[in-house]
N, C-alpha and C positions, 0 to 999 in steps of 0.2 A: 504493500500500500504506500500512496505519494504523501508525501505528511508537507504540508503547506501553512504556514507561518503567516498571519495577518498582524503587523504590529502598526500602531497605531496611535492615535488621540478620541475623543469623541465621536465619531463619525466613522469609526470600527467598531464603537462600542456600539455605536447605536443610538446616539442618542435621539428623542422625539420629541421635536420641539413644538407641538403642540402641547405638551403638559406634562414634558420633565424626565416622562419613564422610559423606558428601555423597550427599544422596539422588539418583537417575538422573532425566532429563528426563521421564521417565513418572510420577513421584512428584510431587516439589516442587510448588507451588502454579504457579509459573511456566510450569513446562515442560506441567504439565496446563490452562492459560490457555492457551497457546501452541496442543493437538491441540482445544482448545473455540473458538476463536477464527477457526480455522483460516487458508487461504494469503493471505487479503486482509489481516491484520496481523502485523509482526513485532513480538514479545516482547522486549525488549531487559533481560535477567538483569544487577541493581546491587546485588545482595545481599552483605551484608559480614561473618562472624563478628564477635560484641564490636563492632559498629559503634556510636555514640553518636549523638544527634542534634546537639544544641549543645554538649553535654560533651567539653573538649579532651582527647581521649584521648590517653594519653601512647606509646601505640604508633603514632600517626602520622596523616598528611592519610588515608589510606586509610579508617581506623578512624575519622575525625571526620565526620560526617555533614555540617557546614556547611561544612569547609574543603572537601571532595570534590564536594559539588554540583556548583558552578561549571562543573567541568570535564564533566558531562554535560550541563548547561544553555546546551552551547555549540549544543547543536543543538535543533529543535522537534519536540516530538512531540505528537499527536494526543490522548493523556492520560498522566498518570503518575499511578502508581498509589505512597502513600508507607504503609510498614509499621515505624516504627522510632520509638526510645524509651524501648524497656524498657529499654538498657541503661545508660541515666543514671539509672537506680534504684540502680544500682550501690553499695557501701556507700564505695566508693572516694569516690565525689560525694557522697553524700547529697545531695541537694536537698530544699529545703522543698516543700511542693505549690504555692508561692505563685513559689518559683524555678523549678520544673519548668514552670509555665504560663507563668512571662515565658520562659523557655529555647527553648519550644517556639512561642513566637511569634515570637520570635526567628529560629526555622529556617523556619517556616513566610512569615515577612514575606520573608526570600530569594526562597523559591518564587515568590509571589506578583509581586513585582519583574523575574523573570528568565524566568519562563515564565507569561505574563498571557495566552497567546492558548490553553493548553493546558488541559483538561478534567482537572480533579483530585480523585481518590478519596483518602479518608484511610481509612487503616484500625487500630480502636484495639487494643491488644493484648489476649491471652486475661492472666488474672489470675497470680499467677506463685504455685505452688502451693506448700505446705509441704514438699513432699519436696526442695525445691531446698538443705536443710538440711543434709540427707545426701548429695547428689550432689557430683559434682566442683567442682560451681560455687559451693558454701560458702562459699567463699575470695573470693569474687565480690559472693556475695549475702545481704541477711541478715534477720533478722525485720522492719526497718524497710522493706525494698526489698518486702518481699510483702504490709506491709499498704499502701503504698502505690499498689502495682502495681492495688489496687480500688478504688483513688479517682480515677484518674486518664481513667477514662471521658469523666464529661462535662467534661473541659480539651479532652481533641480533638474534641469533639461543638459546643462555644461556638467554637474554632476555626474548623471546618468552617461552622457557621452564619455568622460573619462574615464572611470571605471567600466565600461562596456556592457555597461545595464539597460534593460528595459525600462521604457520613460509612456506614464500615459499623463496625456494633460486633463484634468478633469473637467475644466472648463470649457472643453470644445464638445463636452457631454451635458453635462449640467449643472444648474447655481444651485446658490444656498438658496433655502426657504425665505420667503418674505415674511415672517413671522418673526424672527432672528437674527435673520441676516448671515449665519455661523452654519446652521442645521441642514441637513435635508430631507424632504419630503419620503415617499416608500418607493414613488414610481423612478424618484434620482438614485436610490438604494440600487433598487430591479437592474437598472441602466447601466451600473457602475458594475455591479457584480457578469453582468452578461457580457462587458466589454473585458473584462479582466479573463473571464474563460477564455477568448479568442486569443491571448497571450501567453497564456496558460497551456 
C-alpha cells in the first residue's frame, strides 16, 4: 500500500468556515483524496488549525510546522503532499517577502534533507481575500497579510523548481470563501483533492 502524507495548516484540517467545525471525511480535501485514491493508498491527515511553517508559533511544537515535521519524517512515505504558509502572513510575524522566501526554504531544505526518496507536491495557497477584515480572524490578519498572500505564488513555484518538485497553484483552481476570506467552501475541497489525484 502507497502511504501519502498531507501536511498542512487549516485547510488540510478542514476547517469550515461557516461555523468553526471540522468538515467530515467526505468533505475535506483529504478524506475526498482518500475515496479518489482508493484501497491501494492510505491518506495519512497532518493538518493543523493556525499551523505556521517556519514561524515559531507561540502556541507550540504542534502549531510550528518545522518543529513538528521531524516527528512525521520518522517514517517514509511514497509522497507528501505540503499545503501551509499562509499562516506566517500573520500580522503577528509580518514577514518581508524577502523573509517569507528565506523562511520557506528554510522549511522546505528540512523536507528535502529528511524525506529525499519521497515524491513531493507543493501546493501554493488561494489568495486571502478582503472579507478576512470582518471575520473572526481580524485579530489574526491584516491589510498587509492579504496583499501579501498575492505575491507569494511564484516563492513556492522557484521553490518547487529547484528542488525538482511538483508545484500546483491553487488559485488557478479556486478562492477562499467569502465568509472569511482564509476558508474554503466543500465544492473548493472536491476540486483541490480531484486535481491532486491527477498528480498523484
Amino acid at each position: 500500500m502507497k502511504k501519502i502524507l498531507c501536511f498542512g495548516d487549516s485547510n488540510t484540517y478542514g476547517y469550515n468556515p461557516f461555523d468553526g467545525s471540522r468538515y467530515d471525511g467526505n468533505t475535506r480535501w483529504t478524506g475526498v483524496l482518500q475515496k479518489l485514491a482508493g484501497g491501494g493508498y492510505e491518506i495519512i491527515e497532518a493538518g493543523g488549525n493556525n499551523r505556521t511553517a517556519f514561524s515559531d508559533n507561540p502556541d507550540g511544537i504542534e502549531y510550528t510546522g518545522y518543529k513538528l515535521l521531524p516527528k512525521y519524517l520518522k517514517e517514509t512515505y511514497d509522497a507528501i503532499i505540503f499545503a501551509i504558509g499562509i499562516n506566517d502572513l500573520q500580522k503577528f510575524y509580518n514577514p518581508s517577502l524577502e523573509e517569507f522566501e528565506k523562511g520557506m526554504k528554510f522549511f522546505f531544505s528540512q523536507v528535502s534533507a529528511m524525506a529525499p526518496e519521497s515524491n513531493i507536491i507543493i501546493l501554493s495557497p488561494s489568495h486571502i481575500k478582503e472579507s478576512i477584515l470582518k471575520s473572526n480572524f481580524r485579530f489574526l490578519f491584516d491589510e498587509a497579510s492579504v496583499n501579501k498572500s498575492k505575491e507569494i505564488t511564484p516563492i513556492y513555484e522557484r521553490i518547487a523548481c529547484e528542488f525538482g518538485w511538483k508545484f500546483l497553484d491553487l488559485n488557478n483552481l479556486v478562492q477562499t470563501s467569502d465568509i472569511d476570506g482564509l476558508h474554503y467552501n466543500p465544492d473548493a475541497h472536491k476540486k483541490i483533492a480531484e486535481n491532486i489525484i491527477k498528480l498523484i
